[in-house]
SEMISE-319681 format. One record per residue (C-alpha): chain; y, x, z; residue number from 1; residue in three letters. Coordinates in nm, 4 decimals, always signed. Each point is the difference from the previous one (the first is absolute). Layout:
BEGIN
<site><cadena>A</cadena><Y>Y</Y><X>X</X><Z>Z</Z><num>NUM</num><residuo>ALA</residuo></site>
...
END
This chain:
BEGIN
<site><cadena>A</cadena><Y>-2.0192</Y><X>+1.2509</X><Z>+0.4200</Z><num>1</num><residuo>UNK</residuo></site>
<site><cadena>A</cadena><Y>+0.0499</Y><X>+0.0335</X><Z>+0.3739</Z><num>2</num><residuo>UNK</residuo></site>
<site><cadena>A</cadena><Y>+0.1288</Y><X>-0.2931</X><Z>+0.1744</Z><num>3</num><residuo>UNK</residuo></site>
<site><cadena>A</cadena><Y>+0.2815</Y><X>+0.2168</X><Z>+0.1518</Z><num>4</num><residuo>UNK</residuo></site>
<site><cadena>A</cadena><Y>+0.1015</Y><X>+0.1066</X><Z>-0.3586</Z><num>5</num><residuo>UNK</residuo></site>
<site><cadena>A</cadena><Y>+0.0010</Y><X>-0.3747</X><Z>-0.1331</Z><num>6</num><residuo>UNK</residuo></site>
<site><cadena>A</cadena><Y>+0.2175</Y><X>-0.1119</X><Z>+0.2828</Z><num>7</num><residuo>UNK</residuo></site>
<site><cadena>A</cadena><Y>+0.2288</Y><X>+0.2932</X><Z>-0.0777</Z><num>8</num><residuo>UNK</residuo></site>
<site><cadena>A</cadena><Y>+0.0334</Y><X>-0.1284</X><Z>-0.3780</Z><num>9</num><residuo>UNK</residuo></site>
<site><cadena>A</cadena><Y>+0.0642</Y><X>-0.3623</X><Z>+0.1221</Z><num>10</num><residuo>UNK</residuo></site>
<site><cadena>A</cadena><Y>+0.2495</Y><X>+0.1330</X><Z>+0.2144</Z><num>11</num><residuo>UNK</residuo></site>
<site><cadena>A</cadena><Y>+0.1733</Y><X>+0.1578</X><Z>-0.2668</Z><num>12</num><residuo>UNK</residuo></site>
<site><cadena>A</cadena><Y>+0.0176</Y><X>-0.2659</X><Z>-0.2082</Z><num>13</num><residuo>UNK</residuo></site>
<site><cadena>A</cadena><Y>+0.1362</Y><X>-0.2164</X><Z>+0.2601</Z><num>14</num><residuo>UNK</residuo></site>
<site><cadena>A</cadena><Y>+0.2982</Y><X>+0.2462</X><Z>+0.0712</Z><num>15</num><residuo>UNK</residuo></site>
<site><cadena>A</cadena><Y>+0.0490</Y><X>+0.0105</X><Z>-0.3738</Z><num>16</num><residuo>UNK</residuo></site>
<site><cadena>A</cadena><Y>+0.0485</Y><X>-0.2996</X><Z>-0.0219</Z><num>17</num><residuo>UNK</residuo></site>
<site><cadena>A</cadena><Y>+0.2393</Y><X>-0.0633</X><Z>+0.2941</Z><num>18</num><residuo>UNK</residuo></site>
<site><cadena>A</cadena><Y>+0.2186</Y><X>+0.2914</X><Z>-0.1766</Z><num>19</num><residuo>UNK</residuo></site>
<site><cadena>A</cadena><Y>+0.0283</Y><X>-0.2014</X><Z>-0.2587</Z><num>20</num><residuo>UNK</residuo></site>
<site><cadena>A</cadena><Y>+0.0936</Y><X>-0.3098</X><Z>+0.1379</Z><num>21</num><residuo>UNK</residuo></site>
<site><cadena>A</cadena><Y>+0.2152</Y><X>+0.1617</X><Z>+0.2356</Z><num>22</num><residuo>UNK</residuo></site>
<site><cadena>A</cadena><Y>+0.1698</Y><X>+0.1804</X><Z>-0.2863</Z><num>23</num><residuo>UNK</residuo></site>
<site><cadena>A</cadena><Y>+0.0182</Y><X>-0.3445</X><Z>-0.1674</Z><num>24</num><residuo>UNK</residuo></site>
<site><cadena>A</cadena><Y>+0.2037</Y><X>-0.1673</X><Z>+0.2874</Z><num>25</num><residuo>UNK</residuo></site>
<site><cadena>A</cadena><Y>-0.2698</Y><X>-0.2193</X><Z>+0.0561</Z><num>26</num><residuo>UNK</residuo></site>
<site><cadena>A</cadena><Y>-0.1560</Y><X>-0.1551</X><Z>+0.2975</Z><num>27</num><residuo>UNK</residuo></site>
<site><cadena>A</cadena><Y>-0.3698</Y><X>-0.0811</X><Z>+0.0586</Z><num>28</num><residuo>UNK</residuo></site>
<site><cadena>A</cadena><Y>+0.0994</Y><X>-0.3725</X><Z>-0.0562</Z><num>29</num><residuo>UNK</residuo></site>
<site><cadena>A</cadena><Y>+0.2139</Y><X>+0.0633</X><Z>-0.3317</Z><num>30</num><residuo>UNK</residuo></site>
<site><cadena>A</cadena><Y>-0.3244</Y><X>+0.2193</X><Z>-0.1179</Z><num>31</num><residuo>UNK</residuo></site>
<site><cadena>A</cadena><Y>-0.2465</Y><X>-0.2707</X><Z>+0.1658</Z><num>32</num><residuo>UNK</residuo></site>
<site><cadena>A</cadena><Y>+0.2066</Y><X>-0.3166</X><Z>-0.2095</Z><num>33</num><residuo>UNK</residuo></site>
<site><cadena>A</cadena><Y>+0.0464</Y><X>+0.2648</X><Z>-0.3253</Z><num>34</num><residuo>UNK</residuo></site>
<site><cadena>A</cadena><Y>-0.3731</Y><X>+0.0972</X><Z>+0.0343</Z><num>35</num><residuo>UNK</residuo></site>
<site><cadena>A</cadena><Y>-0.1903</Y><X>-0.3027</X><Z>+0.1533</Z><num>36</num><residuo>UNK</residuo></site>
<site><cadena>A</cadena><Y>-0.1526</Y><X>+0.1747</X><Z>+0.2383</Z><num>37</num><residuo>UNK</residuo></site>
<site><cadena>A</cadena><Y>+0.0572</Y><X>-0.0864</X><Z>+0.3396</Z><num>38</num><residuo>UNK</residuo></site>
<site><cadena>A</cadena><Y>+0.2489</Y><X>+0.1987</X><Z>+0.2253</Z><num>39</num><residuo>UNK</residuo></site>
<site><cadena>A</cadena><Y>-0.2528</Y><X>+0.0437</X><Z>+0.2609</Z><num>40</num><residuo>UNK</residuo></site>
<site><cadena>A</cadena><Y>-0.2749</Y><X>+0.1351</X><Z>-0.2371</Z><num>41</num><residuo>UNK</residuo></site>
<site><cadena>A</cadena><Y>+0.2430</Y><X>+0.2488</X><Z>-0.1791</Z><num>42</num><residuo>UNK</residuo></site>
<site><cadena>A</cadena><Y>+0.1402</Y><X>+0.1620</X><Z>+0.3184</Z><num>43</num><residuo>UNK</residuo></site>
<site><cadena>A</cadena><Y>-0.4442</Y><X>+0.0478</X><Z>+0.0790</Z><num>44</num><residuo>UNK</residuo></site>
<site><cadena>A</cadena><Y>+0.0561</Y><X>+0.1609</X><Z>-0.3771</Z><num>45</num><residuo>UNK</residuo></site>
<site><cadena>A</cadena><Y>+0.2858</Y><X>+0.2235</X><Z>+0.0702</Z><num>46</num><residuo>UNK</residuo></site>
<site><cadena>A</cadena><Y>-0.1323</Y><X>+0.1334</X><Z>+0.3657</Z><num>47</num><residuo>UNK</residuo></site>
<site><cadena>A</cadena><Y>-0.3375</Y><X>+0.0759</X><Z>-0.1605</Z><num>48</num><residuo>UNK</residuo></site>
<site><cadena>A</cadena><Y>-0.1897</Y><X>-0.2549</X><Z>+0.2193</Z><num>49</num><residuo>UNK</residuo></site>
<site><cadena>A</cadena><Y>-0.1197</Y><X>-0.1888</X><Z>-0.3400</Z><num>50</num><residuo>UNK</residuo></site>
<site><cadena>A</cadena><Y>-0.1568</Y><X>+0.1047</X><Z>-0.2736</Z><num>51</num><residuo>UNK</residuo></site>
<site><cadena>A</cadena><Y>+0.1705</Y><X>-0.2112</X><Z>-0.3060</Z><num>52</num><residuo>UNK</residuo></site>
<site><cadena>A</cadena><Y>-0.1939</Y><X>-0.1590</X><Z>-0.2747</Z><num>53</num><residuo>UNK</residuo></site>
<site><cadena>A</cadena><Y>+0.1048</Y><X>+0.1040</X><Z>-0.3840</Z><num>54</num><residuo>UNK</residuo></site>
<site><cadena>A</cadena><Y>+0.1501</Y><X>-0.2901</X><Z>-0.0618</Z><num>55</num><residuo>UNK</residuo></site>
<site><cadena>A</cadena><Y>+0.2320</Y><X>+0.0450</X><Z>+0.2728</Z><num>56</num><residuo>UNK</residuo></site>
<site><cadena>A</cadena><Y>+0.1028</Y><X>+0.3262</X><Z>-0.0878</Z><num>57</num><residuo>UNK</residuo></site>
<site><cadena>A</cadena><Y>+0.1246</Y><X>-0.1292</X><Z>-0.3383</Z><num>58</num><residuo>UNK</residuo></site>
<site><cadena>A</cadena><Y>+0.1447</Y><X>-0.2468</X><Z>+0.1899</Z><num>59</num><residuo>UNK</residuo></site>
<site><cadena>A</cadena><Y>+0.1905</Y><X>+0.1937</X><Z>+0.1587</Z><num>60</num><residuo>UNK</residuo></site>
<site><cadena>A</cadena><Y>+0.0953</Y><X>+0.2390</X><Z>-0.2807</Z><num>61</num><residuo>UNK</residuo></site>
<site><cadena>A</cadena><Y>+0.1395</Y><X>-0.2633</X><Z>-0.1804</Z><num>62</num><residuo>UNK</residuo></site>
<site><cadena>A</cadena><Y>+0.2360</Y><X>-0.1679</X><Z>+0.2434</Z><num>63</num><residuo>UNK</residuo></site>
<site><cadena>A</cadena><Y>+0.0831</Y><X>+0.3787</X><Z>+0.0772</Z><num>64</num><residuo>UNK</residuo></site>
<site><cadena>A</cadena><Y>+0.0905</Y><X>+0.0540</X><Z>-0.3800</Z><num>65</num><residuo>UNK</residuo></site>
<site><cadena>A</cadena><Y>-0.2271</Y><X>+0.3278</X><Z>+0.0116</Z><num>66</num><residuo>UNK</residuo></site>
<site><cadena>A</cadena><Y>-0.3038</Y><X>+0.1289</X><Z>-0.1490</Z><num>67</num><residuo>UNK</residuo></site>
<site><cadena>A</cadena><Y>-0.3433</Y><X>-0.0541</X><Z>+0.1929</Z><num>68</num><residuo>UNK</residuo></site>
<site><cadena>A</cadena><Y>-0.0923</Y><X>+0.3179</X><Z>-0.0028</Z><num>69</num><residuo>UNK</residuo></site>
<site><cadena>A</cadena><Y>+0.3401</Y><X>+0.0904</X><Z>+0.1539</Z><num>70</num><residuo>UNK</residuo></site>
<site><cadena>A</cadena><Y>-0.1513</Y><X>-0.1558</X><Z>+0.3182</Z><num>71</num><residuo>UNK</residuo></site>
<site><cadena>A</cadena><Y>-0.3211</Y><X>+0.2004</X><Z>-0.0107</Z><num>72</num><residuo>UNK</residuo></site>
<site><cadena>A</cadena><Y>+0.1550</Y><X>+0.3595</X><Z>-0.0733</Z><num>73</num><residuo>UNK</residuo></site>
<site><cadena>A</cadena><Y>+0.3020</Y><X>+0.1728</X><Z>+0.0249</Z><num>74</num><residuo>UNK</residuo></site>
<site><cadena>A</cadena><Y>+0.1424</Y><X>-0.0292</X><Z>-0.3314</Z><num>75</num><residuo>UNK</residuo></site>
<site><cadena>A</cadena><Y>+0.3312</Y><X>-0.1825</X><Z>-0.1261</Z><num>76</num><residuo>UNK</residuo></site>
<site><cadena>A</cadena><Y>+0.0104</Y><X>-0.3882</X><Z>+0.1173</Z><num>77</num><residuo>UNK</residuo></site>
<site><cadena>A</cadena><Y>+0.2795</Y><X>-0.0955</X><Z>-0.2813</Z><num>78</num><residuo>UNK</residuo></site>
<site><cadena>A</cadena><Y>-0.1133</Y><X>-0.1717</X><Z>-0.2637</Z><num>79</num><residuo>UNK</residuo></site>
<site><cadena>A</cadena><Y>+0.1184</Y><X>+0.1030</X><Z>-0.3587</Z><num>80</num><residuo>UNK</residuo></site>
<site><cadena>A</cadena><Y>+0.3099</Y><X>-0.1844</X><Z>-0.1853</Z><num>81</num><residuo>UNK</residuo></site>
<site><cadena>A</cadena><Y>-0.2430</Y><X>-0.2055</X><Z>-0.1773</Z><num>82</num><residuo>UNK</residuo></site>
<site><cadena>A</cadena><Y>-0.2495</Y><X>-0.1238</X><Z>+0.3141</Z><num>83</num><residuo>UNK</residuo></site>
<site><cadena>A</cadena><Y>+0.3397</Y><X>-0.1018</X><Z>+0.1753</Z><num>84</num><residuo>UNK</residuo></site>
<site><cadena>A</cadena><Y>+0.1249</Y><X>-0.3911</X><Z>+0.0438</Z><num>85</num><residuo>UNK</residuo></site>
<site><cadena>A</cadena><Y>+0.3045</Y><X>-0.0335</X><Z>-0.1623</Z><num>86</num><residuo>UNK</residuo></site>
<site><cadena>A</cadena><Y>+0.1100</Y><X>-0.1701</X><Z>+0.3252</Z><num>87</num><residuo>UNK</residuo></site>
<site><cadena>A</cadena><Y>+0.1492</Y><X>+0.2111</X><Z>+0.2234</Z><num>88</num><residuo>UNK</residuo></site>
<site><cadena>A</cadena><Y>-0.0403</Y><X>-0.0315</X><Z>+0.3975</Z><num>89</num><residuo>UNK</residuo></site>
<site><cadena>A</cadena><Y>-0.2881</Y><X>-0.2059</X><Z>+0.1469</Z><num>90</num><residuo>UNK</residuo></site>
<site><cadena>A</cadena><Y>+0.0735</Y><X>-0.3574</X><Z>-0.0064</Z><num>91</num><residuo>UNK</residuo></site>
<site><cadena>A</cadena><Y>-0.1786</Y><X>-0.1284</X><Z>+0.3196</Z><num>92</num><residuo>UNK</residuo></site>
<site><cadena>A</cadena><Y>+0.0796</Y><X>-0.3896</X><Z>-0.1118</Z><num>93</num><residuo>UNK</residuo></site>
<site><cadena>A</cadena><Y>-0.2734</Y><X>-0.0453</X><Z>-0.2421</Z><num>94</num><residuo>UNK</residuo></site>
<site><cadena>A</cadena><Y>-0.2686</Y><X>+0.1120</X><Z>+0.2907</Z><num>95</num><residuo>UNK</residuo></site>
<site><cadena>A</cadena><Y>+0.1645</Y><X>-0.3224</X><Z>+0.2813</Z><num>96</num><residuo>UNK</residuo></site>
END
């Protein structure tokens, strides 16, 4: 795969996953304490300056409630009735 193609798909991963934050009401520090991933290295993610390990992208999915692959294509990020925590919101205490 050409470089400039691979960049493109890191890129769009990035923005898909700012969406979703964004569309969460969460800031990169809410996502970086939810996640464990630092602030600084997730904002590289989300601007497509860093490519992000698989383990970070479940990571991510996780404290995002969302599939993985939801972050890789364009497909529905809610997960089903069943995959969801029965707590509602995001409780940012546990992560202090």
């Amino acid at each position: 795969m050409p470089n400039s193609q691979k960049n493109l798909r890191i890129a769009e991963v990035g923005g898909r996953i700012r969406k979703i934050r964004e569309d969460r009401d969460l800031n990169l520090h809410e996502l970086a304490r939810l996640s464990g991933i630092s602030a600084s290295a997730l904002s590289l993610i989300e601007t497509g300056k860093r490519d992000l390990r698989v383990s970070s992208l479940y990571r991510i999915a996780d404290a995002l409630r969302v599939l993985s692959g939801a972050l890789l294509e364009d497909q529905p990020s809610e997960l089903t009735a069943n995959e969801v925590s029965e707590a509602k919101g995001y409780d940012l205490g546990d992560y202090v």
